[in-house]
N, C-alpha and C positions, 0 to 999 in steps of 0.2 A: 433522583437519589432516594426518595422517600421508599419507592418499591423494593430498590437495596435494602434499606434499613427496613423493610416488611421482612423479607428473607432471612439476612442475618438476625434479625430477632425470632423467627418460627422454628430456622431450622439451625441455627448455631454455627451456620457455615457462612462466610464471605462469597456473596453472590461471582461468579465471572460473567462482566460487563464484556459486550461485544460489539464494536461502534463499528462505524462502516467509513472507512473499508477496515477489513481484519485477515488477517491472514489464514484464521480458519474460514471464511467463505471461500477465498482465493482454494485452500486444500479440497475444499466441498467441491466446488467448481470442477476441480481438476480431475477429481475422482469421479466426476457426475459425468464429466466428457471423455473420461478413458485416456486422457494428454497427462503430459511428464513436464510439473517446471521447467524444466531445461529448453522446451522451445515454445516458453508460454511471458505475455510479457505484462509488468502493469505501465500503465500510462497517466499522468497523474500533474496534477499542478503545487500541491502541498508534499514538502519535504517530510512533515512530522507526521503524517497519516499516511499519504498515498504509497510515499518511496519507501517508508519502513515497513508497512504489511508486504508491499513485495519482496521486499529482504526476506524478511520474515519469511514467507512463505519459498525462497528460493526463485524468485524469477526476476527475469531480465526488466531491468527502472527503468522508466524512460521519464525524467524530467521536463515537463512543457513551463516555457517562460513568457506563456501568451493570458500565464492567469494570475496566480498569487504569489509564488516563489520570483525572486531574481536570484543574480547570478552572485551579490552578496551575501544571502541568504546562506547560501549551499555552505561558506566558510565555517557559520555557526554549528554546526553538524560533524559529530563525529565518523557519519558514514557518507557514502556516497552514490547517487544511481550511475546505471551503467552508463548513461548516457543525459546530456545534456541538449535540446533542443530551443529553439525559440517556438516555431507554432507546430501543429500537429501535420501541418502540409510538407516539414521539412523532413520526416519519416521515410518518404518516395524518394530522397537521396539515399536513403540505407537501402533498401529493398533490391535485391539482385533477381 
């Protein structure tokens, strides 16, 4: 935060903080591979960072409950990923 407050004091403007993941990488990425959210997915184990930049960003959530989220967690949340899994092997059921 200190380098925040190096900015906002030089330049009079509130820095834009970029954690990872963010939904502007996610748009960087997409643009960088020529692909369309719509058939692009995040994969993630934290509801407040992972699943909300892929909102954010428009793409398909896939919740994994093999890390830090359960499946009570998810209630606390006003949004929801598309999809709910336990580990990242159970994926190979979705795939056609």
């Amino acid at each position: 935060m200190a380098i925040a407050a190096a900015v906002l004091g030089v330049f009079s403007r509130e820095p834009y903080i970029v954690g990872k993941p963010n939904s502007m990488m996610f748009r960087s990425a997409l643009n960088r591979f020529g692909v369309h959210s719509e058939g692009t997915g995040m994969i993630g184990d934290h509801i407040d960072t992972d699943i909300v930049a892929g909102i954010e960003a428009g793409l398909h959530t896939v919740l994994v409950l093999s890390g830090i989220a359960d499946r009570a967690e998810i209630a606390r949340y006003p949004f929801r990923p598309k999809l709910v899994i336990d580990a990242v092997a159970d994926l190979l059921d979705y795939l056609s």
